[in-house]
N, C-alpha and C positions, 0 to 999 in steps of 0.2 A: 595883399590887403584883404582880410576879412569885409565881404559882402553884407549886409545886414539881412535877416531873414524879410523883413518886408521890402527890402526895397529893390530883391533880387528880380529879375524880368523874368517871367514866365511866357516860353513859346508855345504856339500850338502848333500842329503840322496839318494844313487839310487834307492831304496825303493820308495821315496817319487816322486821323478822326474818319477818314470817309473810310477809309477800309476795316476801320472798329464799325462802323453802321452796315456795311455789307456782311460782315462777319457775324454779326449780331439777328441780320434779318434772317443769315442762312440757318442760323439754330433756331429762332425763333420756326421758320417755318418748316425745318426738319421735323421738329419736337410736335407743332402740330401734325405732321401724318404719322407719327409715330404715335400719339394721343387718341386720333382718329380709326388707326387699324388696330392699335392692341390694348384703348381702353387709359386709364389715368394710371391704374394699378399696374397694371401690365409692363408700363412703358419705363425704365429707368434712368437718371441722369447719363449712367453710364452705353446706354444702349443711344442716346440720345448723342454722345458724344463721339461712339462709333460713326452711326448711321450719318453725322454732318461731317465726318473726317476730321474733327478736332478733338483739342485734350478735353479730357473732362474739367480742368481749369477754368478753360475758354468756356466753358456749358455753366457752370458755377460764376462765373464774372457775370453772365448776361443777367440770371439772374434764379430765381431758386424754383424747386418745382413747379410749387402753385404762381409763382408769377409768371415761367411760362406760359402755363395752361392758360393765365388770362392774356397774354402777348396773345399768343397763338391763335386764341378767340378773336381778339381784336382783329389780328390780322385776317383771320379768312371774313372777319365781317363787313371792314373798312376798307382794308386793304392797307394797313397802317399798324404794326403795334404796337402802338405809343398814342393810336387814338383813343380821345378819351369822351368824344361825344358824337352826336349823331353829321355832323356840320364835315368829317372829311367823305361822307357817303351821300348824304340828301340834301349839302349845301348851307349855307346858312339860316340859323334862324330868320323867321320873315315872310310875308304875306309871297307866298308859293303854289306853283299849281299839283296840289293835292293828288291826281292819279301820279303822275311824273314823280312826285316823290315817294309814295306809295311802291313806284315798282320799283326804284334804286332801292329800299328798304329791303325789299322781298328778294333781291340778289344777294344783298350784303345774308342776309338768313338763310338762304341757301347753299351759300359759299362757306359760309358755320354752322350749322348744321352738324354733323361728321363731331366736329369739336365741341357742338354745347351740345350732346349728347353724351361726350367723355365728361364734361364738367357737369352735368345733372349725376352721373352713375359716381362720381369721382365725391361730389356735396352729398350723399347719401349716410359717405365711408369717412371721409377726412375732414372734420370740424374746421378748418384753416381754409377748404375750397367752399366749406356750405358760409362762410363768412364774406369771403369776398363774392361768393352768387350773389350773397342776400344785399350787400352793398352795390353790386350790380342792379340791382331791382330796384333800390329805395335812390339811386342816381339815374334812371331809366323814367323812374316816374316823373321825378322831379323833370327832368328835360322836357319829355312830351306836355309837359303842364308850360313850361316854357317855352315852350314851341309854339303851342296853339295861343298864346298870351301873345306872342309878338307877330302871329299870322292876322289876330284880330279875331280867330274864329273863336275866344272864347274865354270867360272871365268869371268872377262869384268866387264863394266859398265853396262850391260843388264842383271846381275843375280838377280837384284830385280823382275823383270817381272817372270822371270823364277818362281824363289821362290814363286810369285802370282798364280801362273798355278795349282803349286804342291799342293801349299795350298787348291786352290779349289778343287781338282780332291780330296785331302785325308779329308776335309769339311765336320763336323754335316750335313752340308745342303746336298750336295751331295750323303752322305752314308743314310741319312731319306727320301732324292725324290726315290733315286732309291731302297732301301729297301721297305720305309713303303707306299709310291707312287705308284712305278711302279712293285714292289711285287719280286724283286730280292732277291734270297737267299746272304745270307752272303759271303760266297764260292765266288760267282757271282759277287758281289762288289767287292771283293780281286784281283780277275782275273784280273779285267777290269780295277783297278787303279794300277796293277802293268804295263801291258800295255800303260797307260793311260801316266802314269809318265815316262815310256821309254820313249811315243815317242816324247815328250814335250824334252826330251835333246836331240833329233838329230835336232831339230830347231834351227834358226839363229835366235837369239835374241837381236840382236843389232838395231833391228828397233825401240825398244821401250824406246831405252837412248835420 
């Protein structure tokens, strides 16, 4: 007897799903130190597929270069890459204590670092990774404006500006000038953007609407 297309049962295996998610994390985070030591250019699907000990199939299922590159991001950032906001690294949105989330930030950017430094050199060259940086930015913004809205510390037509501030002060750019630049320890950075970001909310920001 003919089955009917919908009414056939579809199994899953957790067996099988959980070893497609292991398998998956290991390319992802192959691809990131392959990204990391030889650049966005440098590194290819197929070098990628060697260096995790799979087909280049298995490297092309997870997923295509530039959405590695953003996996790989997330993951040295979150520690997740499949995360897509700030809530698997600094917790949920919501009235928080600001150093404490502050330095969970400043690891996650440390630990990316390496990789958004292949993804700055990589959005210079390939119009496909300067698109998803730039959608990186304009969902980045958006969050910290949602952040501080449900922390309480901050509201008006001028909390985009704000949000810009913050963003920079907690910034790849920012935490690599003054780390690998100007030779600041770590500690050093934390200090200085928990401050940094205080004093940026006792500012009047409504000049910039």
């Amino acid at each position: 007897m003919t089955i009917p297309e919908g009414s056939r049962r579809r199994y899953a295996s957790p067996v099988r799903e959980a070893g497609a998610r292991r398998t998956r994390a290991h390319v992802v985070a192959t691809a990131g130190t392959l990204f990391a030591a030889r650049g966005y250019a440098g590194t290819s699907m197929r070098q990628i597929a060697a260096e995790a000990g799979v087909s280049l199939e298995t490297v092309t299922q997870t997923g295509r270069k530039p959405q590695l590159l953003l996996a790989a991001f997330r993951d040295g950032f979150a520690g997740d890459p499949d995360a897509m906001d700030l809530d698997a690294l600094a917790g949920p949105a919501g009235p928080a204590d600001l150093p404490a989330v502050v330095s969970r930030v400043a690891v996650g950017v440390r630990g990316s670092l390496p990789i958004w430094r292949a993804f700055t050199t990589a959005a210079a060259a390939d119009a496909e990774v300067a698109a998803v940086r730039a959608e990186l930015a304009v969902l980045r913004r958006a969050e910290i404006s949602g952040r501080l809205v449900a922390a309480g510390l901050a509201g008006g037509g001028a909390i985009g500006r704000l949000a810009d501030a913050i963003g920079l002060i907690m910034s790849h750019e920012a935490y690599d000038h003054l780390t690998a630049v100007c030779g600041w320890a770590h500690d050093e950075y934390v200090a200085w953007a928990v401050r940094a970001v205080q004093a940026q909310l006792t500012l009047d920001w409504e000049w910039g609407r």
